[in-house]
N, C-alpha and C positions, 0 to 999 in steps of 0.2 A: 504494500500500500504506500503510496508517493505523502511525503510531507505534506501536513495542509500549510505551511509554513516556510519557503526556501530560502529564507535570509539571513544571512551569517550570525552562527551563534544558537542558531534555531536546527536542531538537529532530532531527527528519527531514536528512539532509543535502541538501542544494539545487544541482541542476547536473547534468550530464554530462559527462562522459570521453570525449579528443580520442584515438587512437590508445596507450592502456596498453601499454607493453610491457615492463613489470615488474611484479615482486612476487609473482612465482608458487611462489617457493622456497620461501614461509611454508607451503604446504600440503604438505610432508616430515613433519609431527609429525601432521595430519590422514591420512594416506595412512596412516602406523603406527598410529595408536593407532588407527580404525578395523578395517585388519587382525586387531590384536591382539581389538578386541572381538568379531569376527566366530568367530573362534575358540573364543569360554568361550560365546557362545550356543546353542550344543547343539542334541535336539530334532531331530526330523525336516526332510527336504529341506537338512540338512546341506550334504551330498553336492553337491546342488546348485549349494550357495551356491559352494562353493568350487570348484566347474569352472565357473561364470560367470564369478567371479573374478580369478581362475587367469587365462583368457582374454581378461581385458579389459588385464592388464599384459604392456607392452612392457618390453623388454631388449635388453641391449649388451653382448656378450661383451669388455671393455675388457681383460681378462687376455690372450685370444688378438690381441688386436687391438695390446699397447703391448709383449708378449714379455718380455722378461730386463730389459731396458737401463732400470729403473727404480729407485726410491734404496730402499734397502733396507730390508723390511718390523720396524720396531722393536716385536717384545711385551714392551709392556709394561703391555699391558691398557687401554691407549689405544686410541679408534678415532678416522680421518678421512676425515668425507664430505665429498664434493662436491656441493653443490646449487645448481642452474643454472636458471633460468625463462629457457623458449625462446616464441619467436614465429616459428613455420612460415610465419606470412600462409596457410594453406591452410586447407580447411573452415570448420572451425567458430573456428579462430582469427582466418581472413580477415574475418568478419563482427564478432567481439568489438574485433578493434585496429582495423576501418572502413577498413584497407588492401586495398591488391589483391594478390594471389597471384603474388608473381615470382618463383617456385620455390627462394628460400634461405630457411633458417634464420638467427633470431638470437638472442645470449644476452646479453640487456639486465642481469641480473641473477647475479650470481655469488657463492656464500657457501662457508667452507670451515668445517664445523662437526666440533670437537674433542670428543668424548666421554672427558672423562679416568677415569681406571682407579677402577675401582667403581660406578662410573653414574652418582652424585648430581650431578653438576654437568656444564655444556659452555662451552666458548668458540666465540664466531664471528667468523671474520675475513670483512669483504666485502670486494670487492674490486672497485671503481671500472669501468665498462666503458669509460671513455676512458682509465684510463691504459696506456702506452707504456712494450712490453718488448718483450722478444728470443723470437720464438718459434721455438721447436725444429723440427727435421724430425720430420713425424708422420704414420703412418699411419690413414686412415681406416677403418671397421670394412671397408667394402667393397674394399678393399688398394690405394684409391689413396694414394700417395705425393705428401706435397708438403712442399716444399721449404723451411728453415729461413727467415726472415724478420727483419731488424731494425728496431729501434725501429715494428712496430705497435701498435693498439689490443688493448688483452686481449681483447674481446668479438669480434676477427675469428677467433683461434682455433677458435670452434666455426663459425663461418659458413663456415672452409675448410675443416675435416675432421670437424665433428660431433663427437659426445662424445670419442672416445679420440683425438682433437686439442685439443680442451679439457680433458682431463686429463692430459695429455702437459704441456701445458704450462705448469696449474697444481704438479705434480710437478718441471719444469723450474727453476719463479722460487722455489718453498719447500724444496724439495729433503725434501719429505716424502711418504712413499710415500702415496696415495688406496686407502682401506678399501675406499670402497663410492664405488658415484655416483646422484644423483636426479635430475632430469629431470621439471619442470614446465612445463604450459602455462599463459599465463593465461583460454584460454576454460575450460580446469577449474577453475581456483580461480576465477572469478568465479560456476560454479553450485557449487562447496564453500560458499561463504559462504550463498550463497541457499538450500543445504539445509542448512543450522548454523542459517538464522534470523536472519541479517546477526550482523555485531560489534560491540561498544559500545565507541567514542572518545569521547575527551575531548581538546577541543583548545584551550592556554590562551591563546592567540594567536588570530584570523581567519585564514583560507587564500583568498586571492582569485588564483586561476591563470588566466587568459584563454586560455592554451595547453589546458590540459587541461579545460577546462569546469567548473572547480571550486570551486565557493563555498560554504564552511565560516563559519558565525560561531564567536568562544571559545565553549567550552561542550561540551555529553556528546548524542554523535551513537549512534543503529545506522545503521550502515552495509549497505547491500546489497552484493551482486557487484559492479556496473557501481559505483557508489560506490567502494568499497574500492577497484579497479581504477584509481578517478581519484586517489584519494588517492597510492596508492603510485606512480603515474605521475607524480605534480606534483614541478617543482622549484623552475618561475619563481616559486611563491607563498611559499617559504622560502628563510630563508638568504641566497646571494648569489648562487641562484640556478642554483648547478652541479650536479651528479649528487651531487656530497657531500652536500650538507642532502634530497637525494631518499634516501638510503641511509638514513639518522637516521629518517627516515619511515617508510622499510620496517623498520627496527627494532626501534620501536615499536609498529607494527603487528603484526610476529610475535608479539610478546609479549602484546598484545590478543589475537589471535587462539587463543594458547595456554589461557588463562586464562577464554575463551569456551564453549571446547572442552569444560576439566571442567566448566563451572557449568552448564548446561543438559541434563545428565545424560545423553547419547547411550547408556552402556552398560546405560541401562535400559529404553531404548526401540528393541526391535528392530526396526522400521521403521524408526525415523531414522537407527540404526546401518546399517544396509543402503544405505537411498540415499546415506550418508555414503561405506561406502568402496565402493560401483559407480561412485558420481563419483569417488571418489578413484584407485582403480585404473584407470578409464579414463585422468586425467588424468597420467599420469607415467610415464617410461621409467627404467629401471634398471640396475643391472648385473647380470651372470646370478645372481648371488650371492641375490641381493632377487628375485629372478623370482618367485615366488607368494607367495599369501596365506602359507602357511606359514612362509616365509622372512622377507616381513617381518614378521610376528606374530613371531617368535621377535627379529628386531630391535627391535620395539617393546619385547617386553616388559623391555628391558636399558634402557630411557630413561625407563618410566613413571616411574622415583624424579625426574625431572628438572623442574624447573617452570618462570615464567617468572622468578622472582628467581633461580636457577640459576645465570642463562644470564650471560655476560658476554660483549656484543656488542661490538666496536670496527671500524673502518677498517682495512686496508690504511694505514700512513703512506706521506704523497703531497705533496708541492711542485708548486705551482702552476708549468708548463711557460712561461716568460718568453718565448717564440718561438712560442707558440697558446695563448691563453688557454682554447681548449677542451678542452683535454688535461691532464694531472697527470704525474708523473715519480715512481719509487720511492726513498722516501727510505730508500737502500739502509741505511742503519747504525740504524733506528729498525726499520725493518722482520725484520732479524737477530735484534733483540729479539725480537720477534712468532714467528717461525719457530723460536728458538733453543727460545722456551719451551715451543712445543707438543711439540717433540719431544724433551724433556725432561718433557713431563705436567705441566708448572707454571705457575701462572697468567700472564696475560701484564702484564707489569708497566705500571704506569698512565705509566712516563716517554716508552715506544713510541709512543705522541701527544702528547705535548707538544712544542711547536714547529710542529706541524704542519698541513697546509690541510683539518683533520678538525673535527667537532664544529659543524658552520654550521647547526642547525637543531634543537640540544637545546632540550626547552621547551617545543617547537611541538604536540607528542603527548604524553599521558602514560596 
């Protein structure tokens, strides 16, 4: 595919993606605003559009599934999602991550995003997949039962009980009740970006990742799917190399990605709005709340005020785990910050990182 772009400095991104199995989360604000436009385009076969839909999104009754025993709903005109990029290894994901199919799920990627009261603004906290906590007894949607767990990885959470295991026990470590939950794959967001038209990076560093097949010079890329896909999968080419400076990536990349979204005009183009959200809606599981276009068009339209300067992205505070260097540990009194202020509605104060094994890869994207 030819550059949309041939002027110096403006170059194709060069390489392939070794097994991606993050950065799916970023297409949560594609799946809404999508919805949201399908909705003002009017006009016949309406009806249609929206029982195509309708039936192309998945759902998780996480309310019947987690019961009473949850921290208590605060209105205060706050909202808190949960948004997870899963890798099934099944279908169409077995063939995007170039793994084989050994019938689990995994949640490489995990964000908890703050919508504070009024809409203009949001926070997002990631949350590290190797760090090590305490996970709760949780039931699965399908009522199996499993058994509390100490000191594992976060991301095993949804591998043992699927979403309302993974919300059980992001609700467990913040003690903040989850609004809503998202649920991305990455074989869908790798055809969102190829029907958006790829996304335009800017990277003020080189990225040479021999793992991910990713070779980036400095300078202003569009990115395709499988591109994109490599980018937010790279860790060895940033940083120092951990899932930390991979997070920083995906961060940046949301924020591309949002910014991609208005400027290429989707709500004028009902074609392109169409296959935007038939991929989008195919792509992502929900909670019944979000179940159709309606639902979440009526959630979009509470975030359109929202943009990418908005947003105030941070880590999870984390200590490098001295007994597995591959693992991180919560640094429980930096992180109370973090927790305290979302549920309070207040911003998260900048001292929640300081001191800590976050930030290894600012620079790298802008």
């Amino acid at each position: 595919m030819p550059d949309r772009d041939s002027t110096p400095g403006r170059r194709r991104a060069k390489g392939r993606r070794r097994k991606p199995r993050s950065g799916r989360s970023k297409a949560l604000r594609v799946a809404a605003w999508s919805a949201a436009g399908i909705v003002v385009l009017g006009g016949t076969g309406l009806g249609y559009v929206y029982f195509k839909l309708d039936g192309n999104i998945k759902s998780v009754d996480i309310n019947a599934a987690l019961g009473t025993d949850r921290p208590q709903n605060v209105d205060n005109g706050s909202q808190d999602i949960l948004v997870l990029g899963s890798d099934s290894r099944a279908g169409a994901n077995k063939k995007a991550g170039g793994g084989q199919d050994d019938g689990s799920a995994r949640s490489d990627t995990a964000m908890i995003v703050h919508i504070y009261k009024g809409h203009k603004k949001a926070g997002v906290v990631s949350i590290p997949r190797d760090t090590l906590i305490d996970r709760p007894e949780c039931t699965a949607a399908d009522g199996t039962v499993h058994q509390a767990a100490r000191q594992v990885m976060f991301n095993s959470a949804y591998s043992t009980g699927g979403a309302a295991c993974a919300v059980k026990t992001v609700e467990s470590v913040t003690g903040i009740r989850m609004d809503h939950y998202v649920e991305v794959d990455f074989s869908g967001f790798e055809q969102l970006i190829d029907d958006l038209g790829g996304v335009d990076v800017t990277t003020t560093k080189a990225i040479d990742d021999p793992d991910s097949h990713l070779t980036l010079d400095a300078g202003t890329h569009t990115l395709d799917g499988k591109q994109a896909l490599g980018l937010v999968r790279t860790r060895h080419g940033v940083g120092d190399g951990s899932d930390l400076g991979r997070i920083q990536l995906q961060q940046a990349f949301m924020k591309a990605l949002m910014d991609q979204l208005k400027s290429v005009g989707v709500f004028t183009n009902p074609k392109k709005l169409y296959d935007l959200a038939n991929t989008a809606t195919k792509s992502v599981t929900t909670d019944s709340d979000l179940a159709s276009v309606k639902d979440l068009a009526s959630f979009a339209n509470g975030l359109k005020g929202i943009g990418s300067n908005d947003m105030n992205m941070v880590t999870l505070p984390v200590q490098y785990d001295t007994a597995d260097a591959n693992r991180v540990l919560v640094d429980q009194a930096k992180a109370d910050q973090v927790w305290k202020a979302l549920k309070a509605d207040r911003t998260i104060p900048k001292s929640a990182g300081e001191g800590t094994a976050t930030g290894q890869a600012d620079g790298v994207v802008k």
